[in-house]
LUMGU-640687 format. One record per residue (C-alpha): x, y, z. Coordinates in steps of 0.25 Angstrom, whole numbers, plus 5000, padded with zeros to 4 digits. Layout:
REM residues N
XYZ ...
This chain:
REM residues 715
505849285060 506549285074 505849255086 505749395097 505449395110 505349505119 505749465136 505649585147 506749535158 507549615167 508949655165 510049585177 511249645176 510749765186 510049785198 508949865189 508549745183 508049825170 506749755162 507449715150 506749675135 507449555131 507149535114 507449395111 507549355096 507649205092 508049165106 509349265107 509249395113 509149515105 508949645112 508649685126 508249815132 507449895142 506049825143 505549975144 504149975149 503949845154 503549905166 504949835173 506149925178 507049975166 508150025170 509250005159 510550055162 511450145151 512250035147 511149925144 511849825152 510749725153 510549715137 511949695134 512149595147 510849505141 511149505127 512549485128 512449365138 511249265132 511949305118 513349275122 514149185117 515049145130 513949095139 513948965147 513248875138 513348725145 513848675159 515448665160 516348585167 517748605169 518848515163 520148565169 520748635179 520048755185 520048885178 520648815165 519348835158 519048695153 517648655151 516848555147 515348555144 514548455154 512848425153 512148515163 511848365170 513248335172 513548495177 512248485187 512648325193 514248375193 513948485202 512748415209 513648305213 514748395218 513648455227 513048325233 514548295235 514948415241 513448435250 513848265256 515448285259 515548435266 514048495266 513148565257 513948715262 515148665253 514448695241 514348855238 513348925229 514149045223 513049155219 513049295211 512049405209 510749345208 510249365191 508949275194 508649155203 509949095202 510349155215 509149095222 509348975217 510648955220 510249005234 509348915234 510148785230 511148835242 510148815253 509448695247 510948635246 511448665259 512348765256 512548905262 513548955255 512949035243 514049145240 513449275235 514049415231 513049435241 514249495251 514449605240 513249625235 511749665240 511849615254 512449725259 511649825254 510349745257 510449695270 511049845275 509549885269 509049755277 509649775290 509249945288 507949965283 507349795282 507449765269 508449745259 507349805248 507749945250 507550035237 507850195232 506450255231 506750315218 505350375216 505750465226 506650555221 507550525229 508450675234 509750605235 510250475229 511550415234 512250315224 513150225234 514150125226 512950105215 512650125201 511450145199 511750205182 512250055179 512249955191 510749935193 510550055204 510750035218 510349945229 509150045230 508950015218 509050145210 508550115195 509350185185 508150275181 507650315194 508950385196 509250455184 507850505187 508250545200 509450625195 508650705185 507650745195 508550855199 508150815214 509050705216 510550725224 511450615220 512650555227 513550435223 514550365232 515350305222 516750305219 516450295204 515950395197 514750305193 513850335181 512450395187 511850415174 512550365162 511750425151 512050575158 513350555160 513050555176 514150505186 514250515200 515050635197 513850685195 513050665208 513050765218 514050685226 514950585222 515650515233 516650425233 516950345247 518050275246 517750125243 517150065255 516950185263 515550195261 515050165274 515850275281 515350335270 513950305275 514150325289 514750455286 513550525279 512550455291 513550525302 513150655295 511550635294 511650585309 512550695315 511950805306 510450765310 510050735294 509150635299 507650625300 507550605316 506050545317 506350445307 507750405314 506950395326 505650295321 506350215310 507750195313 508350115323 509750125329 510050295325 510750315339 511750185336 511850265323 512250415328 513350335336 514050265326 514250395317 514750465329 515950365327 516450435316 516750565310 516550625297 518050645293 518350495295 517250455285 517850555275 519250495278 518650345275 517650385264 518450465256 517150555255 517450715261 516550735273 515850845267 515150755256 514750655266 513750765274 513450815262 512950695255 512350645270 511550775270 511050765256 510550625258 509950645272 509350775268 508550735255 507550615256 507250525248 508850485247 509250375241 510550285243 510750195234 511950075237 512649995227 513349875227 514849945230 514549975244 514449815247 516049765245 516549815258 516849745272 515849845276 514749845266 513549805275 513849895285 514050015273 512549995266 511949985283 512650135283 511950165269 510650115275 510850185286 511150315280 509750285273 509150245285 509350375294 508950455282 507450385282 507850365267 507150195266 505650185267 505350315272 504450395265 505550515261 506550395259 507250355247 507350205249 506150115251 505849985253 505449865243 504749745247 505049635236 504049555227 503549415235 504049325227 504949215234 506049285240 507649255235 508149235250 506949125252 507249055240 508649055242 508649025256 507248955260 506249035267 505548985279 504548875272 505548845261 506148695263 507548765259 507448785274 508148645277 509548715272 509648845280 510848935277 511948915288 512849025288 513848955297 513848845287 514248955276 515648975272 515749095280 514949055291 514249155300 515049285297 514349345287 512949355292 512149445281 512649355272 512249225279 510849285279 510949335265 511249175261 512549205255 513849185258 515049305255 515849265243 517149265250 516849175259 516849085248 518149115242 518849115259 518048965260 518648935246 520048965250 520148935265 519248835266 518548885278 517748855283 517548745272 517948745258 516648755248 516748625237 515548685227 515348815219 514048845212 514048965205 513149055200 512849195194 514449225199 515849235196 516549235210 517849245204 517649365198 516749435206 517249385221 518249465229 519549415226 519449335213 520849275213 520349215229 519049185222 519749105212 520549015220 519248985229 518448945219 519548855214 519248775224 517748735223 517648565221 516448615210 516348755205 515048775197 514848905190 513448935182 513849045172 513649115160 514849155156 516249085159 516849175171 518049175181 517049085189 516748985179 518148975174 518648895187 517248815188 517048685187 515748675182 514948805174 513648815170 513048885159 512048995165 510849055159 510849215159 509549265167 508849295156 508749155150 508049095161 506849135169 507249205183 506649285192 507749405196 507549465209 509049535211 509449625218 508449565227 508349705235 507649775224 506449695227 505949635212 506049525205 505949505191 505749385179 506949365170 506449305160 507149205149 507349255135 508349175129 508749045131 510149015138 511448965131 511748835128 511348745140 511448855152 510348855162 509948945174 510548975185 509248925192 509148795184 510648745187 510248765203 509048705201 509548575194 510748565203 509748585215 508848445209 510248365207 510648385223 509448355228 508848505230 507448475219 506548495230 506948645234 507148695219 506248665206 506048585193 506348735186 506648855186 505348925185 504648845196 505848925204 505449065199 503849015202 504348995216 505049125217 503749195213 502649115219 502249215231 502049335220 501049225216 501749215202 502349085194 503749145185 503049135171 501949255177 503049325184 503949315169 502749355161 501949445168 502549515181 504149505178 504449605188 504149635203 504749745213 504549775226 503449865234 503949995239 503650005255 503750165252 502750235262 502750395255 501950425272 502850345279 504050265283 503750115276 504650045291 505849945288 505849795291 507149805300 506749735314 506449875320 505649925309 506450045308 507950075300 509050005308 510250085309 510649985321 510149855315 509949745326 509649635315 511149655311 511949655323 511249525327 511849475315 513249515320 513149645310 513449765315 512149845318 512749975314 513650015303 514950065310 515750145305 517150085311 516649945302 516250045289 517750065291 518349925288 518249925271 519350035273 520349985282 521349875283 521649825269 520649935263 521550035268 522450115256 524050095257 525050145249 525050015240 523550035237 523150165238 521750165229 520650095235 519850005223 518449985223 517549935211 516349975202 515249885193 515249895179 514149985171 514049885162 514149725166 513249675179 514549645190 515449555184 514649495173 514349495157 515749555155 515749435143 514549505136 515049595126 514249705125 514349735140 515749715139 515849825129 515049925135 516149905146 517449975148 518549885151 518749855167 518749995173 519450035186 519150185189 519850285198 520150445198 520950505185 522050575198 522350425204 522450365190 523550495187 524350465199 524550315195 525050345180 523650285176 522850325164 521150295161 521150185153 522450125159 522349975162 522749975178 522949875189 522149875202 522849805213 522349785227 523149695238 522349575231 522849585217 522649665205 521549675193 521749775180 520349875175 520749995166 520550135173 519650245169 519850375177 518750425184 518850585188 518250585201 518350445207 519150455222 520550455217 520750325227 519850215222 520050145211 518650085207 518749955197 517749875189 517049765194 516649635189 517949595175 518649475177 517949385168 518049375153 518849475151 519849585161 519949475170 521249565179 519949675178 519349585191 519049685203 518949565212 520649545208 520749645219 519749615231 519949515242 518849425247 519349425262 519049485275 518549595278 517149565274 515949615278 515249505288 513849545287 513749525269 515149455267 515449595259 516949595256 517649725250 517649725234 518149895235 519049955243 520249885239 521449975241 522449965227 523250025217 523050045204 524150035193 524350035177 524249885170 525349855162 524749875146 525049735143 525149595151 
C-alpha cells in the first residue's frame, strides 16, 4: 500500500505566492493543487503554472544530481563528478587565495531573484567575507519601483486597497491575469472581482494586448482605455497626465497643502512642457491623456498598479517617482478615500539586517564600502540597496577597471542568458580564475563553469520565503520530497563553505537554527512557524477617519524629496531627463525603423523551467508580436519565423500578428536561449553599456530601435 502524504506550501513561481497542496505518494510527487481553504491566499492562475513547474522539476529526469568539475576547455561540456569535500575545499582554497593576494572584493557573489533564504545567505557570506560586490538583478528589478515608494510616501510597503472598490484601476506595464499582479500587489481574484462590480473604469498602458481575464476572453482591448506609449516614454507619459490635474485644478487643495511637500517646485516643472510634445514623444494623442488624467483624479479610490516593464530604462527611477507623484497629488496612499495603503511587515528578523548586519550584529566588522565596489560611488541607491548593477560586472570583466574580479559564485541565476548583452556577458565570464554555479538544470551559465553544483528545488528543503519582500509576508516552505541524488540547498553549500573559510562564527551548525534566528523576535522556533502559523502578512495602517501620515522625514508626501538630492539624485523628476531613453541611440533611422521592446511569458517564471515539459507544452514557440499592417508592408505573414535585429546583433522568435498593437513596436519574448531556441535570446539585441540610470544601475532592456525580416526556412 503506498505511503500518502499531504504538505500545504506556497507556490514560487509568482508574486501571488498561491497556498499549494502538495500529495506525496512513496516519496515522489503525485498531484499538486490549490490548498482551498487553508485559510492561506489562493490565487491560481488559468494555466496552473505552479503545479506543472513543481511536479515537472523534483520528477525530472535532467536535474543536477552531484557536484561537477570541468575537464576541458570552457564551454566544451566535459565533466567529471567530484565529492562534495573536494568541490567545498577546491573553491575554499581558491577564496583564501584570492582574499591573501588582491583582497576579499575580488571575489563576486553573483545572485538572482530570491526563492527562499539563499539570497540572504549569500548576502550574508558577502559581508562576513569582505566582499562588497554582490551583483543582483536588483538594477532591473524592484528597486525602482520600491525606493520611488520609499523616497514618496516612506515606505517601500505600499499596497492597492482592494477592498475598496476601487473607481479606476490603471495597469501600467503589469500582468496581473498571469504574472503575479502588480507591485501593489493586485491578487488575480480581487480584480476580476472588481471588473464585475460594474463600478470599476479600467485602463492599461501596455503595448500588448494583455490578457485581463483569460477565462472570459478579456484583453486590454477590452478596457475603457488602452494606451500604448511608445517603449520608454512612460514618464512623459506620466508628467503629462500630472500637468493636466495641476493646470486643470483636479486636485484636493487642503490636502495638497497639509500632507505634500514641495507642490510649488512641482507646478514649475510642468509649466516646462506642453501637451503636444508629450503626444509627440509618447505616441499617446493628447486627448486621451486628459481624459484618463481626469477619470483618475476625479474618482477615488484609484488605484495604479506598476509592473516590472517600467524598470529597464536609463530613466526608470525617475519614471515610478512621477507615478508616485501622480498618486501622491491625488491623496490616492493612506488616506482614507485612497486606493493604496500602507503595510508594516511581520517582526521577524529583517532580510537587510541579516544580509547586511544591524547595529548590535558582529557582521558590523565588515561594513559595505561602496567605493571598494566595482562601480564605486556612482550608483548610489544601489550601494544603499547592497547590490552592485550587473553591468558593471560584465564592463569590470572586460576592461579590467577598476580591477579585474578572479571569483564567481553563482546562485539562483543564469547571467548569460538573462544579462544585457549575452554575447559580452559571455566573454566576461570567460575570464573568472574559478566560476561556480549552483543549479538545477545545466544552463548557458553552467556550460562555461568550472565548478557546478547540484541544487535542491525550494520545495525540498525547509525555507522561510519572504519575496517580494514589499508585500510585507513571509511564508514556511516546507520539504516534501527529498532532493536528487546528492544536491543540497542553496543555504547549506554557503553555510559549509562559510565554516571552511573561517566564517563558523557568523553562520550556523544547520540550517534550521538559521530559520530559528530569522524568526526569533515573533517569539517562534521554524518547526512552530512550519506546523502551526505557515504564513504572516503585514498590518494595514488604513485609518477609514483620517490620513494614517508617511514616514518621509517631513511627515508628509515629498514631491521635492530632500533625502534624494543629498544623495546626489535629483529631487524632482524632470521632464528634460524623462526624455533621455528616447534620444541618441534610442532614436528611429531609416535602417531601424521599429522600436523592440519585450514581454514575460504567461506560462514559465522569467527565463526559467523551459526544460519541464509540461510548461513547455503549454507554450507557444518564442513569440514576437507586432500590428498585422507592419507585418503586411514587410512581406511577413503570422506564423513566419523572422529575425529581429538591432545595431548589437540579431535573434529569431516566430510572429503572431496582433490587431491593435502600435504598428512601430515590435514586442518579443523574454527569457529562451537555454535548452532549446537558443537564437530566440532577447538579450542577443541589448547592450550593457552607458547610458544607465545612476540612482538603481537600471540599463535599457526596451526601446531598441530595429527591423524586422523573414528567416530563411532552413540554415
Amino acid at each position: 500500500m503506498a505511503l500518502r502524504k499531504e504538505h500545504v506550501t506556497f507556490c514560487h513561481i509568482c508574486p501571488n505566492h498561491c497556498a499549494l497542496k502538495v500529495i506525496v505518494e512513496d516519496g515522489k510527487v503525485v498531484e499538486v493543487k490549490a490548498a482551498g481553504g487553508s485559510g492561506f491566499p489562493v490565487h491560481m492562475c488559468s494555466v496552473q503554472k505552479g503545479a506543472d513547474h513543481l511536479i515537472g522539476t523534483v520528477n525530472s529526469p535532467d536535474r543536477l544530481k552531484k557536484p561537477l568539475k570541468r575537464k576541458g576547455a570552457k564551454g566544451e561540456g566535459k565533466w567529471e563528478e567530484i565529492s562534495w569535500d573536494e568541490a567545498l575545499d577546491t573553491i575554499a582554497a581558491k577564496l583564501l587565495e584570492v582574499k591573501e593576494k588582491y583582497g576579499p572584493e575580488r571575489v563576486v557573489l553573483i545572485l538572482g531573484e530570491p526563492k527562499g533564504m539563499e539570497f540572504a545567505f549569500a548576502q550574508r557570506f558577502a559581508t562576513a567575507f569582505g566582499t562588497p560586490n554582490v551583483i543582483t538583478p536588483g538594477n532591473y528589478c524592484g528597486v525602482q519601483n520600491t525606493e520611488a515608494l520609499r523616497y514618496t510616501f516612506g515606505s517601500r510597503y505600499i499596497m492597492a486597497r482592494m477592498d475598496s472598490n476601487p473607481k479606476v484601476i490603471v495597469i501600467w506595464g503589469a500582468n496581473p491575469a498571469h504574472t503575479g499582479g502588480t507591485f501593489s500587489n493586485i491578487g488575480r481574484y480581487d480584480f476580476n472581482r472588481a471588473l464585475v462590480s460594474g463600478d470599476t473604469k479600467l485602463v492599461v498602458v501596455d503595448p500588448k494586448n494583455i490578457e485581463i481575464w483569460p477565462e472570459k476572453g478579456m484583453r486590454a482591448s477590452d478596457a475603457d482605455y488602452w494606451i500604448r506609449p511608445r517603449p520608454n516614454s512612460d514618464g512623459i507619459l506620466a508628467m503629462g497626465m500630472i500637468k493636466v490635474i495641476i493646470e486643470e485644478n483636479l486636485y484636493d487643495r487642503e490636502y495638497i497643502e497639509n500632507w505634500t511637500v514641495g507642490f510649488d517646485e512641482l507646478c514649475k516643472e510642468v509649466a516646462t512642457f506642453t501637451l503636444d510634445e508629450v503626444e509627440e514623444l509618447t505616441w499617446v494623442p493628447k486627448e486621451t491623456i486628459q481624459q484618463v488624467a481626469r477619470l483618475y483624479a476625479t474618482n477615488k479610490p484609484g488605484i495604479i498598479g506598476t509592473g516590472n516593464a517600467l524598470e529597464g530604462s536609463v530613466q526608470a527611477f525617475q519614471t515610478l517617482r512621477a507615478i508616485c507623484i501622480l498618486r501622491g497629488i491625488t491623496g490616492n496612499v493612506n488616506t482614507p478615500s485612497g486606493g493604496h495603503v500602507e503595510l508594516v511587515p511581520p517582526k521577524y528578523h529583517p532580510p537587510g539586517s541579516f544580509m547586511l548586519g544591524d547595529l548590535k550584529d558582529r557582521l558590523r566588522e565588515y561594513p559595505r564600502s561602496p567605493e571598494r565596489t566595482i562601480c564605486g560611488p556612482d550608483f548610489g541607491l544601489a550601494s544603499r540597496f547592497g547590490y552592485v548593477p550587473t553591468q558593471a560586472l560584465v564592463h569590470a570583466l572586460l576592461e579590467e577597471k577598476p580591477y579585474l574580479p578572479k571569483v564567481g559564485l553563482a546562485f539562483v541565476t543564469n547571467p548569460l542568458l538573462t544579462y544585457p548583452d549575452s554575447k559580452a556577458t559571455e566573454a566576461a565570464f570567460r575570464k573568472f580564475e574559478l566560476l561556480v554555479v549552483s543549479e538545477l538544470f545545466h544552463t548557458a551559465t553552467t556550460r562555461i563553469a568550472d565548478i557546478v553544483l547540484p541544487a535542491a528545488f525550494l520545495h525540498e528543503h525547509d525555507s522561510i520565503a519572504y519575496w517580494p519582500a514589499w508585500f510585507a509576508n513571509i511564508r514556511a516552505n516546507c520539504k516534501v520530497v527529498d532532493p536528487p541524488g546528492e544536491a543540497w540547498s542553496d543555504m547549506k553549500i554557503i553555510n559549509e563553505l562559510a565554516k571552511r573559510v573561517g566564517l563558523e562564527r557568523y553562520f550556523w551548525e544547520n540550517e534550521e537554527q538559521a530559520l530559528d534566528y530569522m524568526l526569533k523576535p515573533l517569539g517562534l522556533i521554524w518547526k512552530q512557524f512550519r506546523d502551526e502559523v505557515k504564513y504572516l502578512h503585514g498590518k494595514s495602517k488604513y485609518d477609514p477617519d483620517k490620513v494614517a501620515g508617511y514616514g518621509t522625514p517631513s511627515g508628509k508626501v515629498e514631491i521635492y524629496c530632500e533625502a534624494l538630492k543629498k544623495a546626489n539624485v535629483d529631487p524632482l523628476p524632470r521632464f528634460k531627463d524623462l526624455k533621455e531613453p528616447l534620444m541618441g541611440r534610442f532614436e528611429l533611422s531609416k535602417e531601424y525603423p521599429l522600436i523592440m521592446t519585450n514581454y514575460k511569458s504567461e506560462i514559465f517564471m522569467l527565463s526559467g523551467y523551459r526544460n519541464v515539459e509540461a510548461m513547455r507544452k503549454k507554450s507557444l514557440a518564442p513569440t514576437t508580436y507586432m500590428n498585422p499592417e507592419t507585418a503586411k508592408e514587410l512581406g511577413l505573414q503570422d506564423g513566419d519565423w523572422i529575425y529581429i535585429e538591432t545595431y548589437k546583433g540579431r535573434m529569431k522568435q516566430k510572429l503572431s500578428v496582433q490587431p491593435g498593437m502600435h504598428p512601430k513596436v515590435v514586442n518579443v519574448e523574454f527569457g529562451w536561449g537555454d535548452h532549446v531556441y537558443e537564437d530566440a535570446n532577447m538579450n542577443l539585441i541589448t547592450d550593457y553599456a552607458p547610458p544607465w540610470d545612476y540612482p538603481t544601475g537600471s540599463v535599457t532592456l526596451r526601446g531598441y530601435p530595429c527591423k524586422v525580416y523573414k528567416a530563411p526556412e532552413k540554415e
